[in-house]
N, CA, C and O atoms as a Maestro MAE file, in Angstrom:
{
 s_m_m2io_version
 :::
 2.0.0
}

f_m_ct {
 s_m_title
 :::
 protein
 m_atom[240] {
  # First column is atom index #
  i_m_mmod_type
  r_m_x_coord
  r_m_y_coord
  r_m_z_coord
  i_m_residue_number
  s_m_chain_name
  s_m_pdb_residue_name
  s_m_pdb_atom_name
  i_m_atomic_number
  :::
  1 25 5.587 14.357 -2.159 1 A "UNK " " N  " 7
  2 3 6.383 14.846 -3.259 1 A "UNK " " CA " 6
  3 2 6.071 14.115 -4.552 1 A "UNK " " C  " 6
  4 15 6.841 14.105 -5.513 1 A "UNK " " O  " 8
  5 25 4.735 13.423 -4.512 2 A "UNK " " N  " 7
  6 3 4.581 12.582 -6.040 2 A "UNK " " CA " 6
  7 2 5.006 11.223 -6.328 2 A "UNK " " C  " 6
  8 15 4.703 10.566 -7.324 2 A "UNK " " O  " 8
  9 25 5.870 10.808 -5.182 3 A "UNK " " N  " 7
  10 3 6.612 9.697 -5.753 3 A "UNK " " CA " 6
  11 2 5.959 8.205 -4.764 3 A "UNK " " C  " 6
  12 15 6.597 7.218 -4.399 3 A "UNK " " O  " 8
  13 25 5.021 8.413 -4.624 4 A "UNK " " N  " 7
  14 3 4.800 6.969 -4.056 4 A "UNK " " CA " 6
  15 2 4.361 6.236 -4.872 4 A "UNK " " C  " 6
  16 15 4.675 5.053 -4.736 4 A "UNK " " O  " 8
  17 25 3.594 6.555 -5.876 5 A "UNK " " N  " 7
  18 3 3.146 5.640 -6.594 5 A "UNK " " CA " 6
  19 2 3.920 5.019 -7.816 5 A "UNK " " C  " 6
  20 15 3.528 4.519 -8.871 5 A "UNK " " O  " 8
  21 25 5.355 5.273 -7.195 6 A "UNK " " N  " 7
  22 3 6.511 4.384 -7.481 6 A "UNK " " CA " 6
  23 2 7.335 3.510 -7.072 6 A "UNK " " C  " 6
  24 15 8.351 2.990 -7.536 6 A "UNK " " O  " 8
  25 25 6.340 3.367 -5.488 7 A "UNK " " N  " 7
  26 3 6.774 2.878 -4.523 7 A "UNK " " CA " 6
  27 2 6.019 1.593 -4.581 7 A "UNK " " C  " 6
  28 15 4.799 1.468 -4.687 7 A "UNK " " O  " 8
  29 25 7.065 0.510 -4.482 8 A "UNK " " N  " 7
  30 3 6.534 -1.264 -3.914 8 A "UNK " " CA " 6
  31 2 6.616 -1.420 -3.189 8 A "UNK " " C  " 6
  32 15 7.769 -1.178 -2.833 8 A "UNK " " O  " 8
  33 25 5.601 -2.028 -1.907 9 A "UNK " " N  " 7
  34 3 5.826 -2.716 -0.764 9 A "UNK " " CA " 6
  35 2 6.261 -3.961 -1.117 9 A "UNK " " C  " 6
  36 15 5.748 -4.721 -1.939 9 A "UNK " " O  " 8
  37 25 7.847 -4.231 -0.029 10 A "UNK " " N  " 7
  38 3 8.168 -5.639 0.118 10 A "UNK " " CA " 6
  39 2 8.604 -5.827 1.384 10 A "UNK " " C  " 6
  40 15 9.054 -4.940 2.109 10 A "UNK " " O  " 8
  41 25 8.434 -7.352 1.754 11 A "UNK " " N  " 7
  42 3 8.079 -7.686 3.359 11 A "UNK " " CA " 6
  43 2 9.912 -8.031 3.417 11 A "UNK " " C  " 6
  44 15 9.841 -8.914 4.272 11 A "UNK " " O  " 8
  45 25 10.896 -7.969 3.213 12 A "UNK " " N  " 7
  46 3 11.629 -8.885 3.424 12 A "UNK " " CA " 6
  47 2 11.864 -9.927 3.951 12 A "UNK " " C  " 6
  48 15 12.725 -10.107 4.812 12 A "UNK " " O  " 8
  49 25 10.989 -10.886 3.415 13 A "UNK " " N  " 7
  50 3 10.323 -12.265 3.475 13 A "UNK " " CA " 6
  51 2 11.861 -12.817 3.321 13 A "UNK " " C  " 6
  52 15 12.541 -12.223 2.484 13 A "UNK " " O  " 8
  53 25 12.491 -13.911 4.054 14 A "UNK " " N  " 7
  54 3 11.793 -14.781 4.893 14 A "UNK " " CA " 6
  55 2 12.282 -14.333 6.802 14 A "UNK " " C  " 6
  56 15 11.903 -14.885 7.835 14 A "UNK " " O  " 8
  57 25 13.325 -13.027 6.592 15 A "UNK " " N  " 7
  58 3 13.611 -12.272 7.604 15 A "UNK " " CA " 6
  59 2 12.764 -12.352 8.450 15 A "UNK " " C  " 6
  60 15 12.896 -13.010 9.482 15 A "UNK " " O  " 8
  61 25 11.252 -11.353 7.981 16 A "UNK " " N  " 7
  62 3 9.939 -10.722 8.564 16 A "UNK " " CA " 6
  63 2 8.971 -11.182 8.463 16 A "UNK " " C  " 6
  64 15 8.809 -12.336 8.067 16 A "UNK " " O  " 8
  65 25 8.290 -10.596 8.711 17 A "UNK " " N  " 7
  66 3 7.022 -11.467 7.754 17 A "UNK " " CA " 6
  67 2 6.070 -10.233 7.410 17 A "UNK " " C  " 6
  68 15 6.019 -9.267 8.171 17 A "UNK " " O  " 8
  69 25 5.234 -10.305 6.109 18 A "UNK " " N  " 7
  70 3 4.231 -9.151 5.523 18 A "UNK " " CA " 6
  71 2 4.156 -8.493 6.678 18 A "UNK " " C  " 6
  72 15 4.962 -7.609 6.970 18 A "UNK " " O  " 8
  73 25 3.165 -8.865 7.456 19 A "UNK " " N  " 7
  74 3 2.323 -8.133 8.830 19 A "UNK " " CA " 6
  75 2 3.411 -7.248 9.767 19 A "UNK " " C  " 6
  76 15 3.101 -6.092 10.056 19 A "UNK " " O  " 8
  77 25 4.646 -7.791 10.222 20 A "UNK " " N  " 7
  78 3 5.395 -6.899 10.722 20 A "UNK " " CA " 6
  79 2 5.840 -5.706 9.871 20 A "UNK " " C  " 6
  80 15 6.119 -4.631 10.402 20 A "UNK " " O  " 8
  81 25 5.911 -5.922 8.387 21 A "UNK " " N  " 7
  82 3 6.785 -4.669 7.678 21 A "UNK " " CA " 6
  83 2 5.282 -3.885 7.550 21 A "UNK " " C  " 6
  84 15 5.118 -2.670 7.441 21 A "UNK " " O  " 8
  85 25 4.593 -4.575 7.580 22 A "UNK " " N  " 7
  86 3 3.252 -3.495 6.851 22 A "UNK " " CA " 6
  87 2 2.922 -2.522 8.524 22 A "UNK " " C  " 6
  88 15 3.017 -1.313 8.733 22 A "UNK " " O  " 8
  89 25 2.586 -3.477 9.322 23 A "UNK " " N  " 7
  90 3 2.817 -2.466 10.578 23 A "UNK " " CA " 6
  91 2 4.472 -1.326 10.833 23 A "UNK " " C  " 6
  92 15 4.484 -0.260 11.449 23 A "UNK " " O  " 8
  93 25 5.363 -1.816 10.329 24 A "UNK " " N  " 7
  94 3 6.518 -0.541 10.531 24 A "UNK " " CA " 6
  95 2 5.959 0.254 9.478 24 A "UNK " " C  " 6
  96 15 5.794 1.402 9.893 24 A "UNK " " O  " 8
  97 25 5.698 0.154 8.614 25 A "UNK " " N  " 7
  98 3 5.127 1.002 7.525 25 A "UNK " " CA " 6
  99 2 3.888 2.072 8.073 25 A "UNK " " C  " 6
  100 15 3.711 3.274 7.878 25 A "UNK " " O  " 8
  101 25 3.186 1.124 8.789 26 A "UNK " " N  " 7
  102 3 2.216 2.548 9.122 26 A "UNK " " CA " 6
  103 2 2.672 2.744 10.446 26 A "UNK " " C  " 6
  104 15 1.760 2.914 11.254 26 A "UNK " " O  " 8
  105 25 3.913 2.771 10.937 27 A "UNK " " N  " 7
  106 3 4.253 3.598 11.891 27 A "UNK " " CA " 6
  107 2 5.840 4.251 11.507 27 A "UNK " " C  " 6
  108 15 6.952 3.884 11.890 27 A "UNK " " O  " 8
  109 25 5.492 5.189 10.736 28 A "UNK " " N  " 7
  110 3 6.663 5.243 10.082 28 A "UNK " " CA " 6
  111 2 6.727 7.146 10.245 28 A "UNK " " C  " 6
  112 15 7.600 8.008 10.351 28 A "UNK " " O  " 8
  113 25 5.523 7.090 10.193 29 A "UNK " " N  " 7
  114 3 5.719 8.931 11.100 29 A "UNK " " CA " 6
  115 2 5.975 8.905 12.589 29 A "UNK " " C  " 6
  116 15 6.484 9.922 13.059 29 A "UNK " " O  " 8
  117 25 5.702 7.901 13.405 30 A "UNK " " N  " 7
  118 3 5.824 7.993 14.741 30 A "UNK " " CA " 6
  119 2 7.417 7.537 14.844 30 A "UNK " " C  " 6
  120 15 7.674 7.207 16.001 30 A "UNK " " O  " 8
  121 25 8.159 7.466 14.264 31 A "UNK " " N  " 7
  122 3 9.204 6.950 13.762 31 A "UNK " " CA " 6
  123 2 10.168 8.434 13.676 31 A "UNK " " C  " 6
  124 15 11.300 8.591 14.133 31 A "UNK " " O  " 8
  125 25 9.097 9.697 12.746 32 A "UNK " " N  " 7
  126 3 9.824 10.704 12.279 32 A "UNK " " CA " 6
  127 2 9.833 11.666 12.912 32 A "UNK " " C  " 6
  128 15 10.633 12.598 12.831 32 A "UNK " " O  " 8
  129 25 8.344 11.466 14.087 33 A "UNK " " N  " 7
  130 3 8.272 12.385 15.284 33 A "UNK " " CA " 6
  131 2 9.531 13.305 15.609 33 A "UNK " " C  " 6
  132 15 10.556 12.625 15.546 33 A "UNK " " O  " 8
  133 25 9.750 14.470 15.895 34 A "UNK " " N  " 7
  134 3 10.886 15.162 16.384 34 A "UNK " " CA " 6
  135 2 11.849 15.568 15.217 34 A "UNK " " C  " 6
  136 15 12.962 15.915 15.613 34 A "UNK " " O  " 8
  137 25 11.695 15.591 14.126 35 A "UNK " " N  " 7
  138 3 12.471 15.273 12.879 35 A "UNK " " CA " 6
  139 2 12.200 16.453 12.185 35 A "UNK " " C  " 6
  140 15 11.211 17.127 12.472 35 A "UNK " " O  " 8
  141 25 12.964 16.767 11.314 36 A "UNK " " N  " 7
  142 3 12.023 17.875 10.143 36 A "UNK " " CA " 6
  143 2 11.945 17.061 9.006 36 A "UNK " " C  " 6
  144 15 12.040 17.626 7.917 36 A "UNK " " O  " 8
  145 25 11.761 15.618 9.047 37 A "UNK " " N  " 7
  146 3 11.041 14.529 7.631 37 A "UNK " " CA " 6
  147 2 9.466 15.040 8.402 37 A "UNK " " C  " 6
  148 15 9.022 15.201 9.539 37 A "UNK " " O  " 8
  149 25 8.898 15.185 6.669 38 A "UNK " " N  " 7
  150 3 7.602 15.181 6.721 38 A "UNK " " CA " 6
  151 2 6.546 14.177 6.903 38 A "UNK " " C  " 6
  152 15 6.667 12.993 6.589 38 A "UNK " " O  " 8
  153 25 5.575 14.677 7.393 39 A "UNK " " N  " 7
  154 3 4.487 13.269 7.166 39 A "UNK " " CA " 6
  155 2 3.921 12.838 6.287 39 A "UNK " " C  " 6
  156 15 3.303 13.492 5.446 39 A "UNK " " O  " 8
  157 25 4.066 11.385 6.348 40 A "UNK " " N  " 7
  158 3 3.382 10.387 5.493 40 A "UNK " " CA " 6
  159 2 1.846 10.025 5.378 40 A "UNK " " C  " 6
  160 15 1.298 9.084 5.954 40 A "UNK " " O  " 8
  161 25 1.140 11.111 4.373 41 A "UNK " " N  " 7
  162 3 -0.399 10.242 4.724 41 A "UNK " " CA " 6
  163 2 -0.774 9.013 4.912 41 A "UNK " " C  " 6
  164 15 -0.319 8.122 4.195 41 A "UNK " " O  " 8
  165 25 -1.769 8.725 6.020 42 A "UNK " " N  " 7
  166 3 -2.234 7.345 5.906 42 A "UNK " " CA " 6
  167 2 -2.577 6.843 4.571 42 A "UNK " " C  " 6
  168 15 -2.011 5.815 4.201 42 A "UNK " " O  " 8
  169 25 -3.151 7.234 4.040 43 A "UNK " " N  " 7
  170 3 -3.507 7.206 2.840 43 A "UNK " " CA " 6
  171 2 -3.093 6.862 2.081 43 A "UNK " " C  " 6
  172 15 -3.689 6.016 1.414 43 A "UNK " " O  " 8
  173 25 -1.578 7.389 1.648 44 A "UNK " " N  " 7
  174 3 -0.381 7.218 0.802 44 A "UNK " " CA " 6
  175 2 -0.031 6.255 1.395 44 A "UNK " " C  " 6
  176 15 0.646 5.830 0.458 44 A "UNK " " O  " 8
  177 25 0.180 5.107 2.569 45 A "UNK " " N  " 7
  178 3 0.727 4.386 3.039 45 A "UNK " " CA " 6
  179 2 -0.308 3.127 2.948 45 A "UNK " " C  " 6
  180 15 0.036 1.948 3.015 45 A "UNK " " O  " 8
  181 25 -1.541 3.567 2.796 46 A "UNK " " N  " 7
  182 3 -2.120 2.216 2.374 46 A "UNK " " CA " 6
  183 2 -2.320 1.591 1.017 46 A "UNK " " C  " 6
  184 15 -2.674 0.489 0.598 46 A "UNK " " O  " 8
  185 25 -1.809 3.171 0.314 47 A "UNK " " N  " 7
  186 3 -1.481 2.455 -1.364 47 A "UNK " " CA " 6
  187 2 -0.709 2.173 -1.886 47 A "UNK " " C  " 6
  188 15 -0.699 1.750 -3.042 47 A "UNK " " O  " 8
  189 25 0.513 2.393 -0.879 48 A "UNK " " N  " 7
  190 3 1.364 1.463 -0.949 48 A "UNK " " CA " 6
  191 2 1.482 -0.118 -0.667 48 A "UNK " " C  " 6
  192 15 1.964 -1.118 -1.198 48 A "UNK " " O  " 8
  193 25 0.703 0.277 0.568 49 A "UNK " " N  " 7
  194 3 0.418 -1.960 0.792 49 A "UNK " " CA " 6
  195 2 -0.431 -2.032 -0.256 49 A "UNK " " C  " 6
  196 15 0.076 -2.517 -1.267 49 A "UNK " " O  " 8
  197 25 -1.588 -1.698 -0.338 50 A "UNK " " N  " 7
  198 3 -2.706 -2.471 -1.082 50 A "UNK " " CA " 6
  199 2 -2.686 -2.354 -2.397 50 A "UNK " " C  " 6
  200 15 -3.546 -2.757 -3.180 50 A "UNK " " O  " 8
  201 25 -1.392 -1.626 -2.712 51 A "UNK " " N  " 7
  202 3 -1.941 -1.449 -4.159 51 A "UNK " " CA " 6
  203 2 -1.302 -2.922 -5.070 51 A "UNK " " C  " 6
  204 15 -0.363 -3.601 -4.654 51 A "UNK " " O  " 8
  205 25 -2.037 -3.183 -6.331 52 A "UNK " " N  " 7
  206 3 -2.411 -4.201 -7.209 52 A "UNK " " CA " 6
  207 2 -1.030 -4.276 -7.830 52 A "UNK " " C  " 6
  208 15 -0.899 -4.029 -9.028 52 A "UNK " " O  " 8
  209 25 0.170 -4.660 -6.953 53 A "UNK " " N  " 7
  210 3 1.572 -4.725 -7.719 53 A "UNK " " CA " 6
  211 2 1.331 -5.900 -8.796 53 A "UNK " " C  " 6
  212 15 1.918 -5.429 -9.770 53 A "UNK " " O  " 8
  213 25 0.919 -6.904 -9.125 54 A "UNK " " N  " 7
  214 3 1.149 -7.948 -9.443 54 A "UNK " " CA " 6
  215 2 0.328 -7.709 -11.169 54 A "UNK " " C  " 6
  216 15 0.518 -8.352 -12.201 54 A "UNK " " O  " 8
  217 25 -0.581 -6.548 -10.908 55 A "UNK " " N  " 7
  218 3 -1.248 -6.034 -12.639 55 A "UNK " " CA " 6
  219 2 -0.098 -4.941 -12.816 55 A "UNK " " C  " 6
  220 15 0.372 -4.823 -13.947 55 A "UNK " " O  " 8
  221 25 0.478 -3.994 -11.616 56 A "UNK " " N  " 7
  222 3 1.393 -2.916 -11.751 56 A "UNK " " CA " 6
  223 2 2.450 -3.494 -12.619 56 A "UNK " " C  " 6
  224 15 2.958 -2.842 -13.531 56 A "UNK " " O  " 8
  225 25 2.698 -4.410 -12.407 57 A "UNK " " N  " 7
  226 3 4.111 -4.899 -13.330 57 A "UNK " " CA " 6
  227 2 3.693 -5.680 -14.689 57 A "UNK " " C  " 6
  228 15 4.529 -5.955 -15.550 57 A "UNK " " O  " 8
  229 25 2.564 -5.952 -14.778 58 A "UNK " " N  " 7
  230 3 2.057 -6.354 -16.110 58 A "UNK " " CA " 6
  231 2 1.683 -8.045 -15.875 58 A "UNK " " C  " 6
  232 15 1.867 -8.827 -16.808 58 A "UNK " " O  " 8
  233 25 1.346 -8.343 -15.044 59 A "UNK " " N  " 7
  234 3 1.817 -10.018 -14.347 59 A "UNK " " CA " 6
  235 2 0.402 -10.806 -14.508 59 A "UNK " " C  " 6
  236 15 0.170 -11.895 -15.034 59 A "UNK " " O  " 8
  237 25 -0.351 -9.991 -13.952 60 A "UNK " " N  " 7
  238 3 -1.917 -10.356 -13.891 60 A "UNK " " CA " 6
  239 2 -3.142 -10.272 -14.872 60 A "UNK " " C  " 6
  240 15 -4.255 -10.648 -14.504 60 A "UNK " " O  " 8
  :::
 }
 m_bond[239] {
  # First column is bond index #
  i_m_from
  i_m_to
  i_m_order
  :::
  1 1 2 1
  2 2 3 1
  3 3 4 2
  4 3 5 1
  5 5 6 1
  6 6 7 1
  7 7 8 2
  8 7 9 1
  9 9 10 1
  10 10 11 1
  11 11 12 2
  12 11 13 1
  13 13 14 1
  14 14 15 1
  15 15 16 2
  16 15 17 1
  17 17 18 1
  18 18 19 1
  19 19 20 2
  20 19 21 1
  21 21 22 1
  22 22 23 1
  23 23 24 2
  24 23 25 1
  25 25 26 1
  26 26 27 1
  27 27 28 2
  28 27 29 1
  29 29 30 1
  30 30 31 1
  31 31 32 2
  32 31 33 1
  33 33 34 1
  34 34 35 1
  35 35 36 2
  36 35 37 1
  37 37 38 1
  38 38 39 1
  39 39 40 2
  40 39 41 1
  41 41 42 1
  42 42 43 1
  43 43 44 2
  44 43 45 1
  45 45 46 1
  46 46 47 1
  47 47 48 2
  48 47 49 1
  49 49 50 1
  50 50 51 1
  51 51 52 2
  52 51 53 1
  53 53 54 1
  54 54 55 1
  55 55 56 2
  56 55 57 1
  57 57 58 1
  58 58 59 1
  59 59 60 2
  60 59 61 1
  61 61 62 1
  62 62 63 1
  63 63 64 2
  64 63 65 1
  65 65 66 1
  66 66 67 1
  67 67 68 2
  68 67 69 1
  69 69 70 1
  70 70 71 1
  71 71 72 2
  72 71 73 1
  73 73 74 1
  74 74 75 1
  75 75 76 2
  76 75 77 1
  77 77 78 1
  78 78 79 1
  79 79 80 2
  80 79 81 1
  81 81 82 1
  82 82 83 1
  83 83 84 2
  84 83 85 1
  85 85 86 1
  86 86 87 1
  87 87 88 2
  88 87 89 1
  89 89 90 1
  90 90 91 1
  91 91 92 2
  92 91 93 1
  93 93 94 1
  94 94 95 1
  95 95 96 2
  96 95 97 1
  97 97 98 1
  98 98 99 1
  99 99 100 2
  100 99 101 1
  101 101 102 1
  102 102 103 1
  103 103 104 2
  104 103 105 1
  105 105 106 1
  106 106 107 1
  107 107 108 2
  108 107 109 1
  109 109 110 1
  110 110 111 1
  111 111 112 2
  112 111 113 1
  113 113 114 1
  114 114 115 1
  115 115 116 2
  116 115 117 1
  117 117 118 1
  118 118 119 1
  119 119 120 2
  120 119 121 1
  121 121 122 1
  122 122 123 1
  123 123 124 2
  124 123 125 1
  125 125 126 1
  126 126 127 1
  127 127 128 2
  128 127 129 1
  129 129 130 1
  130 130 131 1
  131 131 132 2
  132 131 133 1
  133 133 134 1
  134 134 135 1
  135 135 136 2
  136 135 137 1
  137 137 138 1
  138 138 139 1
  139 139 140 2
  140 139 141 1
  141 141 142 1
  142 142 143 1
  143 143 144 2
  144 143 145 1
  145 145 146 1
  146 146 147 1
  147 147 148 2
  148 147 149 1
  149 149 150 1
  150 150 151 1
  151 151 152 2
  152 151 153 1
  153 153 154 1
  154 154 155 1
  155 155 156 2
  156 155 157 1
  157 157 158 1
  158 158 159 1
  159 159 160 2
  160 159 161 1
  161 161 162 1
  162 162 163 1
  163 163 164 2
  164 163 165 1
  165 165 166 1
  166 166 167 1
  167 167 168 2
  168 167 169 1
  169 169 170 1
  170 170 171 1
  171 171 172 2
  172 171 173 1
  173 173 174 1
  174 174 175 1
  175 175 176 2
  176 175 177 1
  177 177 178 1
  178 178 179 1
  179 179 180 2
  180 179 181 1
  181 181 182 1
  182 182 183 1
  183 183 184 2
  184 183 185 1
  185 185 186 1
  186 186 187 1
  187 187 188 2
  188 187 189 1
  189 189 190 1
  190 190 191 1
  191 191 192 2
  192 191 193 1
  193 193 194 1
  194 194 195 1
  195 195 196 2
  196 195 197 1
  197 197 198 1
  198 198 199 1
  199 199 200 2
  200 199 201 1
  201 201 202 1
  202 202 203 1
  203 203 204 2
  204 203 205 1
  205 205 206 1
  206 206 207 1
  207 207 208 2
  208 207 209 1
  209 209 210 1
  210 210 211 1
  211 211 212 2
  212 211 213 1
  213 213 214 1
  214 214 215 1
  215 215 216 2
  216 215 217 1
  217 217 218 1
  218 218 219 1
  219 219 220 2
  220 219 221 1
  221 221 222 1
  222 222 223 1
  223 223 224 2
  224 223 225 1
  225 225 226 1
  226 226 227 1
  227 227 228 2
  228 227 229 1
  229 229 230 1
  230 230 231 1
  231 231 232 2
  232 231 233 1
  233 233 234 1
  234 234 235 1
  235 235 236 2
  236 235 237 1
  237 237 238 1
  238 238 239 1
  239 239 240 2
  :::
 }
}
């Protein structure tokens, strides 16, 4: 629907840690299985982790 690339990944550090939220993250359609929520491209879900938040906010 357009809106991920309004989307920040955050780990809720010191709860989790990165690696666990980034793995619920890419299992987040197997999650929606059985549902009428749509699927999440891989794709869209890795630009959400990887993307360059830290220039996104003006920081870098």
């Amino acid at each position: 629907h357009g809106v991920t690339d309004k989307l920040l990944f955050g780990s809720d550090f010191p709860y989790t840690s990165a690696s666990e939220c980034i793995e619920a993250l890419y299992s987040i359609n197997q999650i929606a299985q059985g549902t009428n929520l749509p699927v999440v491209p891989r794709e869209a879900l890795r630009g959400i982790v990887e993307r360059d938040t830290l220039a996104l906010l003006g920081l870098a």
